[in-house]
N, C-alpha and C positions, 0 to 999 in steps of 0.2 A: 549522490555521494559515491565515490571510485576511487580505488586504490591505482593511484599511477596511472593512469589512466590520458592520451592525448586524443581529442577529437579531430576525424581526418573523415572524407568525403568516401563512403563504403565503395563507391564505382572508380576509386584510384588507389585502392589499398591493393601492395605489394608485398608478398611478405619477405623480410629481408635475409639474408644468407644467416643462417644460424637460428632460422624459426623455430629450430625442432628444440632449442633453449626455454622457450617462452614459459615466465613464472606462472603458477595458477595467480586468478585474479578472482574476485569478486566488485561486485556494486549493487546499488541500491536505486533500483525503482521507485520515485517520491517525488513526481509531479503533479500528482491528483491527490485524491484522497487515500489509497493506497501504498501501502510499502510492501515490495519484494526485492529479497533476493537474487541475484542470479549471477550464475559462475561461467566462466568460460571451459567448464571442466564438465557438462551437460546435465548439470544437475542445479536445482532450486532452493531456495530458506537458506535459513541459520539453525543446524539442528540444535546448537545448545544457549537458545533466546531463552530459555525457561531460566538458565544460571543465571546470566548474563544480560538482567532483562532492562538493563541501560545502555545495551550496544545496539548496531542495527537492529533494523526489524527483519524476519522471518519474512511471513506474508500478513501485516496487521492493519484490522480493517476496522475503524477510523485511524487513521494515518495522527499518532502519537496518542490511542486512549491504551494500551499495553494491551488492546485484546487481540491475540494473535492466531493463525491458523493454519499455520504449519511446520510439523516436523521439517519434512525433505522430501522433494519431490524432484525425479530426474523421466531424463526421455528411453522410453525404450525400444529396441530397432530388433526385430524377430523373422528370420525367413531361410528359406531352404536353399542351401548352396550349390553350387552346380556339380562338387562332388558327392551329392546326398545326406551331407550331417546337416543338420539344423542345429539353426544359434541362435541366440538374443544376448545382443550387446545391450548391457545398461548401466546408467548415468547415475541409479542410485538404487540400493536393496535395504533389506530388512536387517537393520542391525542398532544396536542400542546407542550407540554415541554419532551415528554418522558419518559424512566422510572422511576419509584420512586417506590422505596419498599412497596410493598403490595397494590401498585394501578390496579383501575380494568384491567384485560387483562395482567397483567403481572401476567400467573397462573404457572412459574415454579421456583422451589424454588432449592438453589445450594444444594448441596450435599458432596460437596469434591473442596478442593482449584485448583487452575488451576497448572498442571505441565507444564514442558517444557523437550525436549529434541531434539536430532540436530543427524544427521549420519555427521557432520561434524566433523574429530579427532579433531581438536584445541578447539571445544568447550567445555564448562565447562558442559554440559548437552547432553556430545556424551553419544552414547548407539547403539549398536548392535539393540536394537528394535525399533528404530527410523524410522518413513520413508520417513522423508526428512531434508533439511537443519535447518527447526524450526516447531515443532510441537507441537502444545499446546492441550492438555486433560483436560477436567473436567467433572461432571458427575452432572446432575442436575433432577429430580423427580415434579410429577403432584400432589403427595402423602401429601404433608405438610398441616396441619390446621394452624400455625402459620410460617413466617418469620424464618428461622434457628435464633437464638442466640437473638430474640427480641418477644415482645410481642405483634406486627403486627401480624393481622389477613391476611392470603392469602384471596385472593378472588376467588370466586364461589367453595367453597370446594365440596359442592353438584357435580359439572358437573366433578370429576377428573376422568381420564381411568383407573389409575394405570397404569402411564410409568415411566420408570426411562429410561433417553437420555444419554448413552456416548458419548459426542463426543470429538472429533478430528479434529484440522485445521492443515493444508498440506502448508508449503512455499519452495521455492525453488529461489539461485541467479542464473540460468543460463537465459541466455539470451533468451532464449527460452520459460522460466517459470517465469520471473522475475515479469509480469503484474498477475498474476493472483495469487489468495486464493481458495482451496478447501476444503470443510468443511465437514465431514463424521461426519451422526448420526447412531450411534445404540440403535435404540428404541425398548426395552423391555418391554413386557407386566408381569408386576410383581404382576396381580390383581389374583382373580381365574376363572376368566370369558373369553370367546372369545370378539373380537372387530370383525365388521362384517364392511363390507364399508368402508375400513379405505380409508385417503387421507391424504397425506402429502407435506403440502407448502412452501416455504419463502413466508415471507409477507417483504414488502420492501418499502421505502419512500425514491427512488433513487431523491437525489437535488444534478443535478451538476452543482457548482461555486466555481469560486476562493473568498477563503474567506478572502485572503488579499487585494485585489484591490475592489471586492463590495462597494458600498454605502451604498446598500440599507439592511432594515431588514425587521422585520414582515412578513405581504402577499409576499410584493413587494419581497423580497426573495428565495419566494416558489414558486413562479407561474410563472417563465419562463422556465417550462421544458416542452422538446421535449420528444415523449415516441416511444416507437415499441418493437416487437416480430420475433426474428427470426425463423420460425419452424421449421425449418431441424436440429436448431441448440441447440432447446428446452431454449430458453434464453432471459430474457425481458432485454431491455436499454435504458437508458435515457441518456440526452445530454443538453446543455444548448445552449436554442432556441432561447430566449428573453433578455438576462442579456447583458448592455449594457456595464461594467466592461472588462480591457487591464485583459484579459488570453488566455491562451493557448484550442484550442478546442479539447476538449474529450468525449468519449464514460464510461461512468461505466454501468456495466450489472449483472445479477445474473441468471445462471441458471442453470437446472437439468441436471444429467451429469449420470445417472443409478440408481437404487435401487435393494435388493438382500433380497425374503423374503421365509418362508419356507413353501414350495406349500403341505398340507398336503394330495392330494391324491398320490402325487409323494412320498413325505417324506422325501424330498429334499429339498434342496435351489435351488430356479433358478432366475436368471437376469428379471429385470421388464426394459423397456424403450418402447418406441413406434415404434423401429427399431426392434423388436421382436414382434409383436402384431400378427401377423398372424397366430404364436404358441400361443396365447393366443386363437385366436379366434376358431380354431382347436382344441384345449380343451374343449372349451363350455367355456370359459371366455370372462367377457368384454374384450375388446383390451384397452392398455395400453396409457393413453392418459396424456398430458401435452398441458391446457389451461388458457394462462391469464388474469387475470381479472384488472382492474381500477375504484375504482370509487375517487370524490371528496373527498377532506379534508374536506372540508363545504359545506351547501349546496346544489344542486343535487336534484336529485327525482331520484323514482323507483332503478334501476340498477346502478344509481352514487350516491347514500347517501352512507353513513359512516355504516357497517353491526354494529347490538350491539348485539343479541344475537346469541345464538348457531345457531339457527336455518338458519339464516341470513348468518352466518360465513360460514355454511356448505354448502350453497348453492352455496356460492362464491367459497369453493374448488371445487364443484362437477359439475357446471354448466356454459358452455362457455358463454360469451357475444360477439356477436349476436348468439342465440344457432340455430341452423340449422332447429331445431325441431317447431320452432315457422315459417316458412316460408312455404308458399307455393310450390314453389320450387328452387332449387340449384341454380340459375341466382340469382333470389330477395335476397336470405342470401348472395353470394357473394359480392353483391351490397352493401348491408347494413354493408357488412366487411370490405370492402374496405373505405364508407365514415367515420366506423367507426376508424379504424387507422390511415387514414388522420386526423381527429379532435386532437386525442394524438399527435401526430405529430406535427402538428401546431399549438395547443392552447397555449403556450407558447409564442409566438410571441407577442399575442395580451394580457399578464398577465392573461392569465387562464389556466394556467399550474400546478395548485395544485393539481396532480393526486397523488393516491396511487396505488399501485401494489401490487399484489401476484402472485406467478409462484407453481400451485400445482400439483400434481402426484397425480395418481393414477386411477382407483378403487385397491387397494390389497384386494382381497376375505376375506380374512380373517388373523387375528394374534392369534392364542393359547396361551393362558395361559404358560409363560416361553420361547417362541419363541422372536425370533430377526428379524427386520425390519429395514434393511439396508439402508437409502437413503444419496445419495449424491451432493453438491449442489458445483455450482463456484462461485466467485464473482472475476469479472475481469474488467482491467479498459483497453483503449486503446486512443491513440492518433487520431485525425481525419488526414487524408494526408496533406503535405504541401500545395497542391491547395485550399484545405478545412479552413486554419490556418486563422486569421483577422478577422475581421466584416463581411464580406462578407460570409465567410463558416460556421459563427455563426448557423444561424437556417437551413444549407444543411443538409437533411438525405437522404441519394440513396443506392442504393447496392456501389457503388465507393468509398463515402464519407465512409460506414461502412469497404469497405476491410480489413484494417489493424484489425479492431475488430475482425472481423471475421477468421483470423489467430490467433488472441490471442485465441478465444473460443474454434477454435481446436485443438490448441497446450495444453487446459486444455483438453479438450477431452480425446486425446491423449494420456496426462499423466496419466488421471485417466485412462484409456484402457489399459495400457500397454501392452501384450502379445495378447491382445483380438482385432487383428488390424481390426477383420469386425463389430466389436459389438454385437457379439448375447450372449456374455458372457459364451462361454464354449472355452474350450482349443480344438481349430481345429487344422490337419495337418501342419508342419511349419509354428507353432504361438510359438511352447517351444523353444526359444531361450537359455535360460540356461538349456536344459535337464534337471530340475530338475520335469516332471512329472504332473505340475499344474499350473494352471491358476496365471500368478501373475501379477497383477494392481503396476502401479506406477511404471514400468521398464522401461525405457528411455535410450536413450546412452547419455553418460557423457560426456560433455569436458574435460581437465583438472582440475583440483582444483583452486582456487583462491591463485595467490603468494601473499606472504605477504611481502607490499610494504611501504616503510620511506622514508618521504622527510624530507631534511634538507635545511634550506639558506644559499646561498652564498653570498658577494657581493663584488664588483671590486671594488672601486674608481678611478677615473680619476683622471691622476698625473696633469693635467692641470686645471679642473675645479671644482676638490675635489667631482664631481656630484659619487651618488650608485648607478651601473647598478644593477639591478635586477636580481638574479640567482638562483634557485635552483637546484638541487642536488635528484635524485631517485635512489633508493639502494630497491635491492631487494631479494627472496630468491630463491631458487634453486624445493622446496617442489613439486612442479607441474611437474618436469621432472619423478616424482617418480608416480604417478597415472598410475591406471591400471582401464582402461574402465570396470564397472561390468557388462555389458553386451556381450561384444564382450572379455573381459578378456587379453587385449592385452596393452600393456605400448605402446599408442602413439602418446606421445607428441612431436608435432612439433617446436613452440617458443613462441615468446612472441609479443604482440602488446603494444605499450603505443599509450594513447589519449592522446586531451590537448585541455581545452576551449580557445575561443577568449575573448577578452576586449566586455563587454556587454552582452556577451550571458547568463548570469546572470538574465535579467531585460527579461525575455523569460518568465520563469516560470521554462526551463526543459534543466535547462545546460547540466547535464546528452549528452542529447541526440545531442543536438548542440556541444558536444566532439568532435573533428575528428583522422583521425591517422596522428601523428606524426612520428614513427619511427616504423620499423618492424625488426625483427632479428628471423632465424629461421635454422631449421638444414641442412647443407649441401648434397648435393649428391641424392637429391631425388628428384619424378617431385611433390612437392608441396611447394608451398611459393618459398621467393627471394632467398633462399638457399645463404645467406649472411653470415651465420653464426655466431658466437659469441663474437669472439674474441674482437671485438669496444666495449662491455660492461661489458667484461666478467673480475672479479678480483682475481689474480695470491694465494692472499689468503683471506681467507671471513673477513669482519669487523662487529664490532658488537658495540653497543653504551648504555651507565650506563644503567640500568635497564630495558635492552631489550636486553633477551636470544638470541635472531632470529640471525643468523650468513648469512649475506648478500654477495650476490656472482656476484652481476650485479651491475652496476653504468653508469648513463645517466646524463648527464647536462643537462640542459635547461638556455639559455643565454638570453640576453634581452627582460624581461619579463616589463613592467611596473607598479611602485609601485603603491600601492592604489586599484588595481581592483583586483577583484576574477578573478581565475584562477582555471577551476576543471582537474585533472590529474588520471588517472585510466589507470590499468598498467592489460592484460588479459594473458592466456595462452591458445595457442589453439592446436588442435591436428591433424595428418596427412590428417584423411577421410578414404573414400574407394571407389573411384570413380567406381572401377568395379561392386561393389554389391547395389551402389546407396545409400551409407553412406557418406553424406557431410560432411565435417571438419567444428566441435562445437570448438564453444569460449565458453571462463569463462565469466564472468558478468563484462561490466563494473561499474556497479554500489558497487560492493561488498566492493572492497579496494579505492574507489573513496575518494581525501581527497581536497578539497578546500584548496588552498592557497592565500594570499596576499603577494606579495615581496612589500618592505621596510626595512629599517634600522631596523637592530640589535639594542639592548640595550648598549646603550654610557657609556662610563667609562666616561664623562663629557669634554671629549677633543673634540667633535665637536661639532659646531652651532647647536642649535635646532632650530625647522621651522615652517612654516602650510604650506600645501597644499592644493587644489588648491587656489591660493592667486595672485588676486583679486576672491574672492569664489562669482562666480554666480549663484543665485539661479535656483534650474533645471541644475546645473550641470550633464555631462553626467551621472555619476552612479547611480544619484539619483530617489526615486519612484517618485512618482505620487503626495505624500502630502507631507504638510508641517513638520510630525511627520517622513519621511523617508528621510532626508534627512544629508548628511555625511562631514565633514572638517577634513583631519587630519593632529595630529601633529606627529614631528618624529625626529629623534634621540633624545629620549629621555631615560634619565638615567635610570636603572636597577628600583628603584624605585622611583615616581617622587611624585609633588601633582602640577597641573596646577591649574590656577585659569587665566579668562578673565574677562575685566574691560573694562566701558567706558572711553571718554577722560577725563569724569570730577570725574574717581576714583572709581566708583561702581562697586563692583564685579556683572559679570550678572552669573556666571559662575565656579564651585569648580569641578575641577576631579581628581579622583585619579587613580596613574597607577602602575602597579607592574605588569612587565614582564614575572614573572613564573605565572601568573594565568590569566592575559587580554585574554580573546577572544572576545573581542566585545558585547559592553552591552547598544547600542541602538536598536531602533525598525530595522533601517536598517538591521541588521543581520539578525534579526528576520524573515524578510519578503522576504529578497535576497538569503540569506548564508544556510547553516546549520550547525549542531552538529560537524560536520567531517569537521572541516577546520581549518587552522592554522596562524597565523597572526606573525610577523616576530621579535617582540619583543621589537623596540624600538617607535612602532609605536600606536595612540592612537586616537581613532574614536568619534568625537563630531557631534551631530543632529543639534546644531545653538541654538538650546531652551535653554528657562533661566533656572536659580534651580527651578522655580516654573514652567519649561513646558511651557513659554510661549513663544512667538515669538520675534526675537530680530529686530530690524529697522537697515534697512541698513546705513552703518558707516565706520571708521577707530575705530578700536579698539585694547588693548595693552591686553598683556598676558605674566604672568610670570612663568617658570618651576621650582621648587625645588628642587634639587637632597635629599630626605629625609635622604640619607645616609651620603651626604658628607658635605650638608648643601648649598650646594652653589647655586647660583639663577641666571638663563640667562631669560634673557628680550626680547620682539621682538612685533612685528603688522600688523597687515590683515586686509584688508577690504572686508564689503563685499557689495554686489551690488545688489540691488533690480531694 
């Protein structure tokens, strides 16, 4: 999702006469499992998702459970200028509400709108220069005296480097990639001067909670977060230690993943990480270092206030906390390092958890005038283990607890390495997988493609009790049998898996993942899969349905489903392997074609009873959240298009809905907080919270409700109680 937003090929983008105009933009990363933010203004999130917790996401990880993990996170550019002051330009600081146009510390100004474009063919924003399923560009500068297209003064024009930042954020749905965002800048020195000492960081305000079940706001909000640093992995992350709120426990993280800057006594480009340092030091270079810093939101002293000026800023990129340099010797700084990560760690527990973070790189000796300064950054969320899930696993952090994190961080690794599988950043012997001669980042082996999947309802009636079993109907395409691995160049698709959630797994946060497999079907005669083959789903010619080109070539029932609950369904395609050479068999995403459904009644030609369910309706029925604002009653077989209205016994309307079939998807908070975008609801069916028209609470009762059919005029009558 993009504000305005046209997709154009990044290697013929021009920017037009009056660039220096260009509106701020934001968009949303939500191709995997994943949502982030990100602006063309150098900065990351939605600082104010906590209010707001039905607009985009922040950075929230399962991608619609509301558990979110971040304030605001921007880039920051630190180094010594060729008249002697030191600066750091940055994308986003410490301040309570976040950004706002021409406030201090937000010193980069947009330059060019964000594009988009996809290597995925069915997209509207495919492109051969693509290098991954969604990728957004914009390009933003240190340069501006004034707000592009307004009469906002930037702030501290005096301190600018002269940089102009391309960047580019990296998503992908395979299962493998689906948790994680990588974000490449290329930072350009456009001044006429060298930068000397440069350092380049995120600065981050990782707060993870679900912000549909919290209570709480303000402090109480911010200061139950766990922190830590993993270092082998160059990666800071936070967790929610203290928040006493029904979610799901998870991990959000940001870290350095390489950088790529031009070594001018080489007069080359060569790879920066701390997995290289010894070739640094071998040159007469510092070694290449990534150390994080924290200090408080408020409050604090010395090394935990809030940095304000440059000088302050620089120090916090350049300088470890506890720095080694200040001990006596290497026992006492390990000591003081160790109580020091326990205190982030656990201050959250006790509501003093309002730490901020930065994860900075460097020293790079130096950027020349017209040179490029390549760094690259992750931002990845991950699940804690089932042993970890409840109240109990809330504030665990151990190497155990982190696993599964620690697999998502190297599977970003990973991706950004591609060819490069020992990290020293040059193209070593049997690392050119595609022979084509050079080093190339972001090469991974593919699954199949994502099939493009329709569900339709079905439903049976009982000849005896006139009761609708609940059925749907999955139809699918054929497209994934046709993928050709770009890495290994070989067609080999094995079959297809379908999931399917249970009743409840909804009220988790991460239906997604509580899916299980339902049915497998894959190709005959080979040692991989049930070698079941096709034939149970396979149709003798494709079907296709009113304005939807897709010609369907596979058909799956699904029989007693029960009306009323979600149901999430995601259909994958996965591929042979290569057990010889130590290439496992990839699946596609299940999140990609994932569509929520609710079984229930069709829309009525007006020949059957309409109803409520659950009736007698108990409050804290099973589907329902947590508060009085989430909770669901529905009616059903209702006409194509209706107007409901509920009454008490003594005639009051408490109650007016209206319902029309081709457009209902659910329009209380329940959806909002349980469902999402991608779901389908069955047509004659029609979702009330219990609140009156004014929102308010209704007293438990017998109560009467009449349906209209607005087409045919005609009016069915009925009554439910409900029970407090």
């Amino acid at each position: 999702m993009v504000r305005s937003v046209t997709a154009v090929c990044w290697f013929l983008l021009v920017l037009p006469r009056g660039a220096e105009a260009q509106s701020f933009e934001d968009a949303v990363v939500n191709i995997g499992n994943i949502g982030l933010t990100v602006t063309n203004a150098g900065f990351f999130g939605r600082a104010n998702v906590r209010n707001a917790p039905t607009g985009p996401p922040s950075m929230e990880y399962p991608l619609d459970s509301g558990v979110e993990h971040l304030f605001e996170s921007g880039l920051w550019i630190g180094a010594r200028r060729s008249d002697g002051i030191t600066t750091v330009r940055t994308g986003a600081v410490t301040v309570s509400n976040g950004y706002r146009p021409g406030a201090t510390g937000y010193e980069f100004a947009q330059s060019t709108p964000i594009f988009r474009r996809s290597t995925l063919p069915e997209s509207d924003a495919f492109t051969s220069a693509a290098v991954s399923h969604l990728d957004y560009l914009a390009t933003f500068v240190d340069t501006s005296a004034v707000l592009p297209g307004t009469s906002i003064q930037m702030p501290d024009v005096e301190g600018q480097l002269g940089a102009k930042v391309n960047m580019e954020s990296y998503a992908w749905n395979f299962p493998f990639t689906e948790y994680f965002v990588i974000v490449n800048f290329d930072i350009i020195n456009i001044s006429d001067a060298a930068w000397d000492s440069v350092y380049v960081g995120m600065y981050h305000d990782i707060v993870t909670r679900n912000i549909n079940t919290t209570t709480e706001s303000g402090g109480a909000y911010f200061n139950k977060g766990g922190y830590g640093f993993l270092d082998s992995l160059t990666t800071s992350y936070g967790f929610n230690s203290g928040g006493a709120e029904e979610t799901i426990n998870t991990y959000g993280a940001i870290g350095f993943l390489g950088a790529e800057w031009k070594d001018p006594r080489r007069g080359s480009r060569r790879f920066f990480h701390p997995s290289v340092a010894g070739e640094y030091v071998a040159d007469g270079y510092a070694p290449p270092v990534v150390k994080p810093r924290w200090w408080l939101f408020s409050g604090g002293a010395n090394q935990f206030t809030t940095p304000s000026s440059d000088q302050d800023k620089y120090e916090r990129l350049t300088t470890p906390y506890p720095n080694p340099a200040s001990f006596a010797s290497n026992q006492e700084y390990e000591t003081e390092r160790a109580a020091w990560r326990e205190r982030i760690r656990t201050d959250g527990q006790s509501a003093a958890g309002n730490w901020i973070g930065l994860t900075p790189s460097g020293p790079y000796p130096t950027v020349l005038p017209g040179d490029t300064l390549r760094v690259t950054f992750s931002f990845v969320g991950a699940l804690k283990p089932d042993e970890y899930q409840g109240a109990g696993g809330k504030p665990v952090d151990n190497e155990d607890s982190r696993r599964i994190l620690v697999g998502n961080i190297e599977w970003a690794r990973r991706t950004f390495a591609g060819e490069d599988s020992n990290y020293n950043g040059r193209l070593d012997s049997g690392e050119d997988v595609n022979n084509n001669g050079s080093l190339d980042r972001y090469l991974i082996p593919e699954p199949p493609s994502t099939p493009r999947l329709r569900v339709e309802f079905e439903n049976d009636t009982d000849a005896v009790t006139g009761q609708q079993d609940g059925r749907v109907v999955l139809f699918w395409d054929r497209s994934a049998e046709e993928f050709i691995d770009p890495v290994t160049g070989i067609a080999d698709f094995e079959g297809y898996r379908i999931y399917r959630s249970n009743p409840g797994d909804d009220r988790g946060g991460n239906i997604a993942g509580q899916a299980s497999l339902v049915a497998q079907f894959d190709r005959p005669g080979n040692r991989s899969g049930f070698n079941n083959g096709f034939n149970e789903v396979a149709l003798s010619e494709p079907v296709t349905f009113p304005g939807d080109p897709t010609e369907y070539w596979y058909r799956f029932e699904v029989e007693n489903l029960l009306n009323g609950w979600q149901y999430l369904f995601a259909l994958t395609a996965f591929d042979e392997g290569d057990p010889e050479v130590g290439l496992p068999s990839f699946e596609s995403s299940r999140v990609a074609n994932a569509i929520r459904v609710f079984p229930g009644t069709p829309a009525s030609d007006g020949s059957r009873e309409v109803g409520v369910y659950p009736n007698p309706y108990r409050v804290n029925a099973a589907w329902d959240g947590g508060t009085n604002r989430t909770r669901r009653l529905n009616f059903f077989n209702l006409p194509q298009r209706a107007e409901i209205r509920v009454y008490t016994l003594a005639g009051e309307i408490v109650k007016e809905l209206t319902h029309d079939a081709d457009t209902y998807t659910g329009d209380i908070r329940w959806y909002d907080q349980f469902s999402a975008e991608n779901r389908q609801l069955p047509g004659g069916e029609h979702s009330w919270d219990i609140l009156s028209d004014n929102s308010l609470n209704i007293a438990g009762g017998l109560y009467l409700y009449t349906v209209k059919d607005l087409d045919s005029g005609d009016i069915q009558r009925g009554k439910f109680v409900i029970i407090k």
